[in-house]
C-alpha positions in Angstrom: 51.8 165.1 102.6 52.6 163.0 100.0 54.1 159.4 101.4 54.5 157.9 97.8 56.6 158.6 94.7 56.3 157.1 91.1 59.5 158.0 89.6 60.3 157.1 85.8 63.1 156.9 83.7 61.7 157.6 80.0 64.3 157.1 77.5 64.3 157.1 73.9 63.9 152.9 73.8 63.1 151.4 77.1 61.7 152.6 80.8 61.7 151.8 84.1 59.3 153.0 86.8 60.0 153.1 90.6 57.2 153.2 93.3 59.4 154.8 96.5 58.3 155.8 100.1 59.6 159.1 101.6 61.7 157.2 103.3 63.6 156.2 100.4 62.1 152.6 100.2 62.0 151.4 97.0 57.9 149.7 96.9 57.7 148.5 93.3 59.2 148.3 90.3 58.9 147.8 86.6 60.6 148.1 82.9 59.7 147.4 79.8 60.7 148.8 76.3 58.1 151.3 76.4 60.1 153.9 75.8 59.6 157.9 73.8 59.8 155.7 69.9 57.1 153.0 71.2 54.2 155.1 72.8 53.6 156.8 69.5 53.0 160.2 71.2 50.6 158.8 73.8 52.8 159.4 76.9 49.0 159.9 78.6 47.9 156.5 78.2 51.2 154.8 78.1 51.5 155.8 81.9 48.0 155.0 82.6 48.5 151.7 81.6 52.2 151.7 83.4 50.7 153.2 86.8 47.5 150.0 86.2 50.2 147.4 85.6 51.5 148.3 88.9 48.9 148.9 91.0 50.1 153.0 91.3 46.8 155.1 92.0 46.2 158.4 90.2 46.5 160.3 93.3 50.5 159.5 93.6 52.5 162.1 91.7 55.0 161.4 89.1 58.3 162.4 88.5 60.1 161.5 84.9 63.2 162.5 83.5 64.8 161.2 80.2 63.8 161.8 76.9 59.7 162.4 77.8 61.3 165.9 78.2 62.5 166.6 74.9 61.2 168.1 71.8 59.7 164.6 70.6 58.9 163.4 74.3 55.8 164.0 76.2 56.4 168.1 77.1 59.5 169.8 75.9 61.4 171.3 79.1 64.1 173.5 78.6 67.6 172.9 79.5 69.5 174.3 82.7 72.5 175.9 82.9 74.9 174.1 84.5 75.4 176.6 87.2 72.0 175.4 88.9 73.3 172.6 91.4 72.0 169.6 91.3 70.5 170.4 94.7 68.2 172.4 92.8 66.8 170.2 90.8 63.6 169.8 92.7 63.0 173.4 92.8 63.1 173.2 88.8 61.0 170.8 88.0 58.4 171.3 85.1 54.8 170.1 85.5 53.0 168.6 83.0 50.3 170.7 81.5 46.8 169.4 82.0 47.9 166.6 84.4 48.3 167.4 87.8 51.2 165.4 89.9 52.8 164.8 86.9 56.7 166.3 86.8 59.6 166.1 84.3 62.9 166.4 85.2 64.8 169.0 83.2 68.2 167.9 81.4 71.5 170.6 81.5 73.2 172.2 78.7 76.8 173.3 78.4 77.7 176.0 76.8 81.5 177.0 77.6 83.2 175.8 74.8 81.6 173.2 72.7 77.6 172.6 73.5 76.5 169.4 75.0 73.6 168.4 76.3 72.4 165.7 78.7 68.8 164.5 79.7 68.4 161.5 82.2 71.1 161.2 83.8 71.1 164.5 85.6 68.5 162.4 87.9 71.5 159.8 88.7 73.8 162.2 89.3 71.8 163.6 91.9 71.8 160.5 93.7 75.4 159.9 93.5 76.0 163.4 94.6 73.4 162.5 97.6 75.3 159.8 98.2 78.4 161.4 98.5 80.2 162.0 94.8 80.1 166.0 95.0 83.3 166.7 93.0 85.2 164.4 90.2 84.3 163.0 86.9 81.6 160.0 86.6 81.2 158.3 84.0 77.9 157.3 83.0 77.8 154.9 79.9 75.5 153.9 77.3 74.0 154.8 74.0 75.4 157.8 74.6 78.1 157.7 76.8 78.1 161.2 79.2 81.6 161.8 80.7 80.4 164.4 83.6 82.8 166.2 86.2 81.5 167.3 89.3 82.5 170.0 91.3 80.8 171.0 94.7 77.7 169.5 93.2 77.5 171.0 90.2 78.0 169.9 86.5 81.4 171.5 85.7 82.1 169.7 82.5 80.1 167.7 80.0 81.0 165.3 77.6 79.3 162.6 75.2 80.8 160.5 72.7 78.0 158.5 70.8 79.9 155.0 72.2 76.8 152.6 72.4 74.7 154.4 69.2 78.1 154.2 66.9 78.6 150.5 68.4 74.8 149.2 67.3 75.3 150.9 64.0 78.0 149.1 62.7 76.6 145.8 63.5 73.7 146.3 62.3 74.5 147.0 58.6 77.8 148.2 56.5 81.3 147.4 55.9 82.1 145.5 59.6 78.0 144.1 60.2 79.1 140.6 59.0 82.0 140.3 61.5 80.3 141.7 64.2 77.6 139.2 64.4 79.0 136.6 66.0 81.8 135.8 68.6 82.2 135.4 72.3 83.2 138.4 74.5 87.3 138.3 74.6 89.1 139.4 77.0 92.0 139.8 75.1 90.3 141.3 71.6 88.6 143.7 73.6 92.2 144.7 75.4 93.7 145.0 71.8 91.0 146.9 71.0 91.8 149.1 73.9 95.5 149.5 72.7 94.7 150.4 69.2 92.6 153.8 70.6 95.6 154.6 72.4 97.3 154.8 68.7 95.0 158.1 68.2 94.2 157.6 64.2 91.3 159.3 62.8 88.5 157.0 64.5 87.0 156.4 60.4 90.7 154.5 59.6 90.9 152.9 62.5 87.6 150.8 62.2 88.4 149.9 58.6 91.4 148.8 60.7 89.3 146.1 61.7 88.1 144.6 58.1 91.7 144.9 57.4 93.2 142.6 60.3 90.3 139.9 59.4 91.0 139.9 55.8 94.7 140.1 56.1 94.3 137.2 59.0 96.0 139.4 61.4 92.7 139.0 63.5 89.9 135.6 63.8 86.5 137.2 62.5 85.5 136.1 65.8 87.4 138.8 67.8 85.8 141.7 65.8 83.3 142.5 68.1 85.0 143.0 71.3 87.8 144.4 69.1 85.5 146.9 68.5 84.2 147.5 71.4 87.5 147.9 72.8 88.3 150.5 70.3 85.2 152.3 70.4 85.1 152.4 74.5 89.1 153.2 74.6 88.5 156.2 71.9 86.4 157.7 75.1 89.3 156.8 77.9 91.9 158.7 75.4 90.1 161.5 74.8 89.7 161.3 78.5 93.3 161.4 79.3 95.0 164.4 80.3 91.9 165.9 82.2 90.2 162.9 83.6 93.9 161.2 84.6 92.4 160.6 88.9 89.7 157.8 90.2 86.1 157.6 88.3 82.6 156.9 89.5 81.0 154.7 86.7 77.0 154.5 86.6 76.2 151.6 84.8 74.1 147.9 84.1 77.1 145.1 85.7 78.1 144.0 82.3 78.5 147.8 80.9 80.3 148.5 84.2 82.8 145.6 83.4 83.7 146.7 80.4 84.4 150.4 81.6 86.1 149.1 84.8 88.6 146.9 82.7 89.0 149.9 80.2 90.1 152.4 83.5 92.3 149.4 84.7 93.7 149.5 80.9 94.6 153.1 81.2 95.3 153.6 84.6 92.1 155.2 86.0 91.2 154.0 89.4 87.6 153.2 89.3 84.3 152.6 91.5 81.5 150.8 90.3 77.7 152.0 91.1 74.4 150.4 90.7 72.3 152.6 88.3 69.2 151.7 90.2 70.4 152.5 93.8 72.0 156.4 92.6 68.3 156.8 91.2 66.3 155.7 93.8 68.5 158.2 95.9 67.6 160.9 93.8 64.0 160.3 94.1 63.8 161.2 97.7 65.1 164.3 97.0 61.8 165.1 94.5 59.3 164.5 97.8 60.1 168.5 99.4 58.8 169.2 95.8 55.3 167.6 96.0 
């Protein structure tokens, strides 16, 4: 019987490896931006060298969810239905061929309706449903912000809004870049950014918007970036409204769980914070009647 776990969270850009006891007990840990884009297809050694730098033998099994199980990551696993409980994650687990103790999560896939998809953070939703969020909507934000409800422990809906990926983008080069650069976080930019989503204009005219209250000095340069942010994270909570309208769960970094928190204040959304780290280190001890 197996008394350790290495458990790994292998995303598109960074990672973060866990070394747990059955009892839960979290022994080790470690990140670094070693994520799917950096290893250059050598998932192999890249968790040689991971299991090395923290003293994890090669008799401990691994279990890794994220993007090592997509078509570019280590071993493509197919998607699950979303009528497979979360529960049932252990008993779905795909090993990785030609190296034994080594086990990726699989993601789900929706298919009522519009098709989403969600790898990663299936794991953390297992922990939170462990620890007691079996039915309502958590939010779990980030480059690609996932929007889940829960209902008896399963995934009932599923959906993403490209938040945190759109956000990057436009600092990083076109029409808004230059504004974006710079600026404290504001409060109060990021509240009017807020407001504006709750206008509902096409999201494309509403973020020229932004160029348009700087040039017209409506708005400091300054203030663009939480402006933004505001509008961009707000766009989610209207969308939101009308079906997610009762408390939320929000998985999340502190800072990113700010933000969120002051959004759901914004629009009226109770809302509970909850250490990212803690719902997946609760989800690990799930994985050890598995191994």
């Amino acid at each position: 019987m197996h008394t350790q776990l290495l458990g790994i969270d292998w995303g598109t850009s960074n990672r973060r490896a866990y070394l747990v006891g059955r009892d839960g007990k979290c022994l080790a840990r470690h990140a670094d931006d070693q994520g799917m884009l950096a290893v250059g297809g050598d998932f192999a050694g890249s968790l040689a060298a991971l299991r090395a730098s923290m003293g994890v033998g090669a008799a401990i099994p691994v279990v890794m969810s994220g993007m090592v199980g997509s078509a570019s990551g280590w071993q493509e696993v197919p998607y699950l239905d979303t009528g497979v409980p979360l529960t049932a994650l252990p008993a779905h687990l795909a090993p990785v061929a030609g190296h034994p103790g080594c086990f990726i999560v699989p993601g789900y896939c929706t298919r009522d309706g519009a098709v989403d998809v969600m790898r990663g953070e299936e794991t953390q939703l297992l922990g939170a449903a462990g620890r007691g969020l079996s039915d309502g909507w958590v939010v779990l934000p980030g480059t690609h912000s996932k929007w889940v409800f829960l209902r008896g422990g399963r995934v009932d809906q599923l959906v993403t809004y490209m938040t945190g990926e759109l956000f990057a983008m436009l600092a990083a080069g076109g029409t808004l870049a230059a504004l974006m650069a710079g600026g404290p976080d504001d409060a109060s930019a990021f509240a009017a950014g807020l407001q504006e989503a709750r206008r509902a204009r096409p999201l494309s005219n509403a973020l020229f918007g932004v160029r348009a209250r700087v040039v017209s000095k409506t708005m400091a340069a300054a203030q663009a970036r939480s402006f933004v942010s505001g509008l961009l994270i707000g766009t989610e909570f209207v969308a939101a409204q009308g079906h997610a309208d009762s408390a939320i769960d929000i998985i999340a970094s502190p800072a990113l769980s700010a933000r969120y928190e002051r959004a759901a204040e914004h629009y009226g959304m109770p809302a509970r914070a909850h250490d990212p780290d803690e719902v997946y280190l609760a989800a690990l001890a799930h994985f050890f009647e598995r191994l």
